[in-house]
C-alpha positions in Angstrom: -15.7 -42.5 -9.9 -14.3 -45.9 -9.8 -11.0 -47.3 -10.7 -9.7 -50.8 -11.9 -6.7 -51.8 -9.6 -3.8 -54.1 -11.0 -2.0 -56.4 -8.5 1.3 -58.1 -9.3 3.8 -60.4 -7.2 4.0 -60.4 -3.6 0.8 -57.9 -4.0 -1.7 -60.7 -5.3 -1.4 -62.1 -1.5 -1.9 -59.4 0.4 -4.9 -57.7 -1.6 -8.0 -60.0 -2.2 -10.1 -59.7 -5.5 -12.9 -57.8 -3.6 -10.5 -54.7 -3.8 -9.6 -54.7 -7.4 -11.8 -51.7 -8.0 -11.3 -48.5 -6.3 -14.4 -46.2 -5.6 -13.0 -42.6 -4.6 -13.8 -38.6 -5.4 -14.2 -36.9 -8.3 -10.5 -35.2 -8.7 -8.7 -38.1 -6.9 -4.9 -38.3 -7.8 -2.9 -41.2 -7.4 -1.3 -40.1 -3.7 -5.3 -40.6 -2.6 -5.8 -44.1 -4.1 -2.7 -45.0 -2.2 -4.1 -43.3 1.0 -7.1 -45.8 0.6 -5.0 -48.5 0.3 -2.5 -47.8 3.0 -5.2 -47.5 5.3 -6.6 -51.0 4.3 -3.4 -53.0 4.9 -1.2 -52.4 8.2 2.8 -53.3 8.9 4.0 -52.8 5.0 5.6 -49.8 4.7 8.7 -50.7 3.5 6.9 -52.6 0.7 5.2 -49.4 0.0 8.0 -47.4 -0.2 9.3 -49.7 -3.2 6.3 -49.4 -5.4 6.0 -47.9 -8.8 2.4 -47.0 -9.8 1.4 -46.9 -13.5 -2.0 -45.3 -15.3 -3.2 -46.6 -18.0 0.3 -48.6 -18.3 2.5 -45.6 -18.1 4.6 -44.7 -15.1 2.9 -42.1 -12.8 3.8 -39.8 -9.6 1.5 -39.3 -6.7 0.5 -36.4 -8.3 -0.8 -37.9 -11.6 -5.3 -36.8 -11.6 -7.0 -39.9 -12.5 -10.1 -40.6 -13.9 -13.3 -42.6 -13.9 -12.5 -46.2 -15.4 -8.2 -45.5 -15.3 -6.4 -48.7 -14.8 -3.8 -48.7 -11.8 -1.4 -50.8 -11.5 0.6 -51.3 -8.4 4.4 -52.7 -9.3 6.4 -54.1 -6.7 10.3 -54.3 -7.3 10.8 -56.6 -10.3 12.5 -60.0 -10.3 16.1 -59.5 -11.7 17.1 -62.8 -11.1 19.4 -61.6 -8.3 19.9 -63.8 -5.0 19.9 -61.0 -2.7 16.6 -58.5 -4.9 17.9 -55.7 -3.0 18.1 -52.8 -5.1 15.7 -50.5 -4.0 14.6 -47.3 -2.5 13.2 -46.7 1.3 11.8 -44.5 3.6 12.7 -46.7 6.5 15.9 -46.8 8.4 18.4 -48.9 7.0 19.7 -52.2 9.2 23.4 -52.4 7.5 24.0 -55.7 9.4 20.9 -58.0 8.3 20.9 -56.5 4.4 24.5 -57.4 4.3 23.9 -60.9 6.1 21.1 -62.1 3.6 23.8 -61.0 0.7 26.4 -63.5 2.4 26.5 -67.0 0.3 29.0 -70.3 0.7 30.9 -69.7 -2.2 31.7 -65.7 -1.6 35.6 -65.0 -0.5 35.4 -61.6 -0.4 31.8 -59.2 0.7 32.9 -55.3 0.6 30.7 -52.8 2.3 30.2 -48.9 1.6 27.9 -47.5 4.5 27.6 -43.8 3.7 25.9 -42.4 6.9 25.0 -38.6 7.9 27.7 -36.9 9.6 27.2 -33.9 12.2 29.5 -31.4 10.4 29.8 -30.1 6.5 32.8 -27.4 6.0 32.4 -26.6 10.1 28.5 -25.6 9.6 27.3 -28.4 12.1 24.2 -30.4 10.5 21.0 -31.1 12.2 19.3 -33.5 9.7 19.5 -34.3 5.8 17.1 -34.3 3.4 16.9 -36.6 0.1 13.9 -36.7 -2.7 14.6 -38.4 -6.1 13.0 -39.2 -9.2 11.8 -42.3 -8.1 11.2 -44.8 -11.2 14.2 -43.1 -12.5 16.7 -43.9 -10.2 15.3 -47.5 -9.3 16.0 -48.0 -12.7 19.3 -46.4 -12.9 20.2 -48.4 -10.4 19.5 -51.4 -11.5 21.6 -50.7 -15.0 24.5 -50.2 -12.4 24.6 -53.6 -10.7 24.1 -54.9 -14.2 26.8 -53.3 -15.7 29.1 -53.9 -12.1 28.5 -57.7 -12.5 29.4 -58.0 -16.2 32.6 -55.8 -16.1 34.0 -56.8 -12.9 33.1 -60.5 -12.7 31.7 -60.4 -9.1 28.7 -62.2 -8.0 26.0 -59.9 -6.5 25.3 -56.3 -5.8 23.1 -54.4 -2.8 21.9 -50.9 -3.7 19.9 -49.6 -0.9 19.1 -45.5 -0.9 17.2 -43.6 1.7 14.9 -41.0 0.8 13.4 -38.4 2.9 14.5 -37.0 6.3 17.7 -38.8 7.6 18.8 -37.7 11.4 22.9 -37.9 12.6 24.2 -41.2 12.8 22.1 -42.8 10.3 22.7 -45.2 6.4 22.0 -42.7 3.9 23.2 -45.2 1.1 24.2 -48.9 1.4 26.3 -50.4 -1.2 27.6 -54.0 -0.6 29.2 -56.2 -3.0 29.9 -59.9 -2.8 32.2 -61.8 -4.9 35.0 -64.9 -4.7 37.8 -62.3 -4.7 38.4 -59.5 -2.7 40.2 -57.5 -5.0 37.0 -57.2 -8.0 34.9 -57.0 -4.6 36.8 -53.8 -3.7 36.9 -52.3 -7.2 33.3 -53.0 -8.4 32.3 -51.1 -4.7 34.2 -48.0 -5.4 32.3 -47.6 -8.9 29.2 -48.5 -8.1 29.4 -45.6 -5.7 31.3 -43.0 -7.5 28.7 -43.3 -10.6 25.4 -43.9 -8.4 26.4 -40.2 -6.9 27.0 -38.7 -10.5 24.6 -40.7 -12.9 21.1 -41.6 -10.6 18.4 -38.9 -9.9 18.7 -38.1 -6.3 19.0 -35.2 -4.5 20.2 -34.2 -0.6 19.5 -30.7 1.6 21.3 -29.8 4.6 19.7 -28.4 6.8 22.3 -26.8 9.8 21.7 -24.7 12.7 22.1 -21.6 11.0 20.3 -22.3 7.4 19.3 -25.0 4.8 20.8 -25.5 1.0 20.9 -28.1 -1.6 23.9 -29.8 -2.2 25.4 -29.2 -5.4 25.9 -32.4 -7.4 28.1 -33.2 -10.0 26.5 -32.8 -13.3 24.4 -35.5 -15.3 27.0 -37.4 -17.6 26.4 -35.9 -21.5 24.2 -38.0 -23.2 25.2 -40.4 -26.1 26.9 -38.2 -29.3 26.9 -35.1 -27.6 29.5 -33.1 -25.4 29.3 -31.3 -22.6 29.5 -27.3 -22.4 31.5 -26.1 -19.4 
């Protein structure tokens, strides 16, 4: 069966028109046509870890079957009109120092960091690795309601929200907040919220696993929704 593939931004340079349709197996998902295209284009990862996929222009998982004449479309992070355009989600290690640096601008007095990194220890079990999966389109927009909403209520100029997904070793950025602003003290306050609500309000979740066992980490629960109030 064949596919029609959709390109936008930074993607239009990197695939040529001669790939715009897909030929692959009958009961191909969408983890498959990503296979394909991995294979054909070396050194991105990080660009592919920031992708959203839609079918037929709805929002799909690596899971979603497609089928013989299906449109795919391959949606790198969208322009927000931010200077720094680094809200996103990775499977690569974080570099804390050069996300922070490109934030950095002439007329910021104040840039306030939150590097939340894996620690050996929980409650005296001792950790080997951590674990974190999310609901990826979810939480990449969730995130980018946050340093939205961070902007307009605390006046400060720019926001990085950087999460990493999959397995995280000791030592290692789990999340990166950093905010940049004229004044330290909006800097400071718009950090501490944007962290305390990512960690309650956006869709991702972390196992420990220790020397003696594994367990999700229990999270605190979704905020009630609009009108409603919520049952203890």
């Amino acid at each position: 069966m064949r596919v029609k593939l959709l390109v936008f931004g930074v993607l239009r340079d990197l695939f040529p028109e001669s790939v715009r349709e897909i030929e692959l197996e009958e009961g191909a998902k969408v983890a498959d046509l990503l296979g394909v295209l991995k294979a054909s284009l070396q050194g991105h990862d990080a660009l592919w870890s920031s992708l959203a996929v839609a079918v037929n222009k709805d929002y799909a998982t690596v899971s979603h079957p497609l089928a013989n004449g299906d449109e795919v479309a391959l949606l790198p992070p969208v322009s927000g009109g931010s200077s720094s355009e680094m809200i996103f989600l990775t499977r690569e290690r974080i570099d804390s120092d050069a996300v922070v640096s490109r934030l950095k601008q002439g007329e910021d007095g104040a840039v306030v960091v939150f590097d939340g990194i894996v620690r050996n220890n929980t409650r005296q079990r001792q950790t080997l690795f951590l674990f974190y999966e999310s609901y990826e389109e979810m939480a990449i927009k969730q995130m980018r309601e946050l340093a939205v909403k961070a902007k307009a209520d605390f006046g400060i100029r720019d926001v990085v929200l950087v999460h990493r997904l999959g397995k995280l070793e000791i030592g290692e950025t789990s999340v990166l907040i950093a905010v940049a602003s004229a004044h330290r003290g909006q800097a400071f306050s718009a950090c501490r919220w944007l962290i305390d609500t990512l960690k309650q309000t956006v869709p991702i979740w972390k196992k420990e696993h220790f020397v003696d066992g594994e367990v999700w980490v229990d999270g605190e629960p979704f905020p009630a929704a609009p009108g409603e109030e919520r049952k203890e």
